[in-house]
N, C-alpha and C positions, 0 to 999 in steps of 0.2 A: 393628533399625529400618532396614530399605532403603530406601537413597535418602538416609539423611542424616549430615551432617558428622558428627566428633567433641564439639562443641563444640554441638550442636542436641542432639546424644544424650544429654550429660551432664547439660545443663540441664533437658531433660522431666525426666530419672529424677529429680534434685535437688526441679524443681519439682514433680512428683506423691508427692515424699514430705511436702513441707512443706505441701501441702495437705490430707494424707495424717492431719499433727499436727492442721492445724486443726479439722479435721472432729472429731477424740480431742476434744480442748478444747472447741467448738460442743455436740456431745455430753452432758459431763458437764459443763456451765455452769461451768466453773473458775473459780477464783476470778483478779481480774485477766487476766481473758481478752482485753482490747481491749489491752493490754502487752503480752498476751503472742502476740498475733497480728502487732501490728506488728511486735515483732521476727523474728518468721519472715519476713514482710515486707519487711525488711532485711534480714537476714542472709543469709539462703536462695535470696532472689531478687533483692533488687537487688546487693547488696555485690560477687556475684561477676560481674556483667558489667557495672558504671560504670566510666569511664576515673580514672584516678589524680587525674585536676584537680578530679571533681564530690567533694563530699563529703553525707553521710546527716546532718540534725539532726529535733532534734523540739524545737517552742517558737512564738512569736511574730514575723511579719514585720514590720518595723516601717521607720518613714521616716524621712526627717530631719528633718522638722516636729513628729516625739512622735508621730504617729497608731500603732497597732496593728492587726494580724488578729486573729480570734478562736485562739486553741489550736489549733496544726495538728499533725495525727501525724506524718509523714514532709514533711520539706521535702530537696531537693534543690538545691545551692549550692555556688556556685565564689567559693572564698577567696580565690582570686586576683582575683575582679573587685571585692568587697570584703569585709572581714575581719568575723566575728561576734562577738557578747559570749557566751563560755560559762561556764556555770557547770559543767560536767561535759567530758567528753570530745562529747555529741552536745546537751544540752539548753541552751537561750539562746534568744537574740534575735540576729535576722539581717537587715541591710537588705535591702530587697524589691528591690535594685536587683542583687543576687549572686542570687536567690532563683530558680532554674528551675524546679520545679515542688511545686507545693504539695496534698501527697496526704493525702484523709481514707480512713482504714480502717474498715471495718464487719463485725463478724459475721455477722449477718445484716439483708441490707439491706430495710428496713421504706417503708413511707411516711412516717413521722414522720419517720426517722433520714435519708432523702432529701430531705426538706423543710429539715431544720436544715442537711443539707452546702450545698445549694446558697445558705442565708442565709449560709453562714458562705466561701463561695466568692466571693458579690456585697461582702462585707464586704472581704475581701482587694486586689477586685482595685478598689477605692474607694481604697484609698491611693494619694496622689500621688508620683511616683517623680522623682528630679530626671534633668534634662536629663544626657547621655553624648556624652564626647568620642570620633569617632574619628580614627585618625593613619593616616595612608596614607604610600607612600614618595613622594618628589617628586624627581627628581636636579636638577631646575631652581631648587627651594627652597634657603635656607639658613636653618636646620639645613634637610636631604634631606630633610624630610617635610611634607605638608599636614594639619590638621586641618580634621574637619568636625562640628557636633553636632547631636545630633536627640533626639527622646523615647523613655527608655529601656520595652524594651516589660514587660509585667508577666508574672510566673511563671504559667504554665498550670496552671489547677486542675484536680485529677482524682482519682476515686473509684475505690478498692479496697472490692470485697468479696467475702470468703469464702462466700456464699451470700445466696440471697434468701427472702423469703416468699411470693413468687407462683408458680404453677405457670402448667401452660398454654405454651401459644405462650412464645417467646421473645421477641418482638417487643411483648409486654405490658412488658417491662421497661422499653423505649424510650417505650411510650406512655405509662408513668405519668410518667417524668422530663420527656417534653415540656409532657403535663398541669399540671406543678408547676413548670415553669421556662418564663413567658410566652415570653421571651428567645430559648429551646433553639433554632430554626432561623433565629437572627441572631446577637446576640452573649449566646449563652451563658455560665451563669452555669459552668458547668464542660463542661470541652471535651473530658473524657476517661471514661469510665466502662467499666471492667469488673467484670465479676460471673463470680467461677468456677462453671463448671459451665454458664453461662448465653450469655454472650458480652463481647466487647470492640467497643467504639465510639467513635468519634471525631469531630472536629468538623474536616474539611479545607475548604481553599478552595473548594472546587467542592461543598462539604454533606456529610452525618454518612456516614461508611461504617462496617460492622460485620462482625464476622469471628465465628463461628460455633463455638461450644466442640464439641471432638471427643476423641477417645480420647487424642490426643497434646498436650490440652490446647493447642488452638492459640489459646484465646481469652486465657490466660494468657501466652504464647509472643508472638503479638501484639501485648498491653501491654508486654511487656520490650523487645522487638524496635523499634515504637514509639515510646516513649521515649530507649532508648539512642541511637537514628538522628538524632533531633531535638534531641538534645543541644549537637552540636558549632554550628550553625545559632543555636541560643539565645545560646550563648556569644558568638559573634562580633556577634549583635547588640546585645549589652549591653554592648560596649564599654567605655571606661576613665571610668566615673562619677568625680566627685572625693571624696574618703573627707573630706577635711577639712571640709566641708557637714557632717559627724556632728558634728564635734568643736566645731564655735563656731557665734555666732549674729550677728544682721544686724550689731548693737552692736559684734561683735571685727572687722569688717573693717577691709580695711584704708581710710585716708580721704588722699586729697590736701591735701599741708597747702604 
């Protein structure tokens, strides 16, 4: 592969083998195949280029008022901004306010099964997320630092899929999603869609840009590249929520006596 890193080279070859499996699986209709594709999903593609801070769950985002998401396959979350209930090493419930991005995976992506991601995307990003502190240095403050807060912003939703059902133009993918999401060239209900083999698309400040699947799989390359960029940017603006908001209610505060 001339012209590229170490690190671009090794992730094609990785990435064209695990898509490599899903195609095997797609195929011969496995059994537990939407399992068994997330974890390719995970493992294969994201595991080895997120930074040590994000972590990989699969389960329910949830608020501090009891609301929930519908079942999300890959969610993407930093512990450190706040901590999750697991029942397993990956599966729980996560507050939406740690939650960077909330990923449905698809075999093949249908109109129905695009219909239901983006209900279950508007559903997500419907939970109210509580207000985030941030701390700045201040040498003039004492203690040295100023706080400021503002509205923490909600996890980017976004669609994986290992193939679709429509042939033709590629640009047919886009128009059935606009089709089916009023919203798609405002505020979209999912801001992220790739389809291998087909392309990846996004939803930037300035409107949707889309990047083109090619031999080197750039529309998968894209999505990882993408995400991993917009991580650190996430992070910093979800700032230090208060975790204690999970644990009590208006009744335990405290009262001026």
């Amino acid at each position: 592969m001339s012209g590229k890193n170490l690190f671009q080279s090794s992730m094609v070859a990785k990435a064209k083998a695990a898509l490599l499996k899903a195609e095997m699986l797609r195929l011969e209709n496995h059994s537990g195949i939407k399992g068994k594709l997330r974890e390719l999903l995970v493992g294969e593609l994201f595991q080895p280029v997120l930074p040590p801070e994000v972590r990989i769950g699969t389960g329910k985002l949830v608020s501090a008022e009891g609301a929930s998401s519908p079942e999300t396959d890959v969610i993407l979350y930093a512990p450190a901004i706040l901590p999750p209930v697991l029942f397993d090493d990956k599966n729980g419930y996560f507050p939406a306010e740690s939650a960077l991005y909330a990923i449905e995976v698809k075999s093949t992506l249908t109109a129905a099964e695009l219909k239901r991601a983006i209900s279950n995307a508007v559903k997500t990003r419907s939970l109210k997320l509580m207000a985030t502190d941030h701390w700045l240095p201040d040498a003039n403050a004492n203690p040295p630092v100023t706080k400021f807060t503002s509205g923490t912003p909600s996890a980017i939703n976004a669609l994986f899929a290992f193939g679709s059902d429509l042939g033709g133009p590629v640009s047919a993918e886009f128009e059935r999603y606009c089709a089916l999401d009023q919203s798609a060239m405002g505020h979209s209900a999912i801001q992220v869609l790739c389809i291998a083999g087909r392309g990846y698309w996004y939803s930037a400040s300035e409107g949707w840009k889309h990047v083109d699947a090619d031999d080197d799989i750039g529309e998968v390359m894209g999505f990882l590249a993408g995400t991993t960029n917009t991580l650190p940017q996430l992070m910093l603006s979800k700032g230090r929520p208060q975790f204690g908001n999970y644990l009590t209610t208006d009744a335990c505060k405290p009262k001026l006596i």
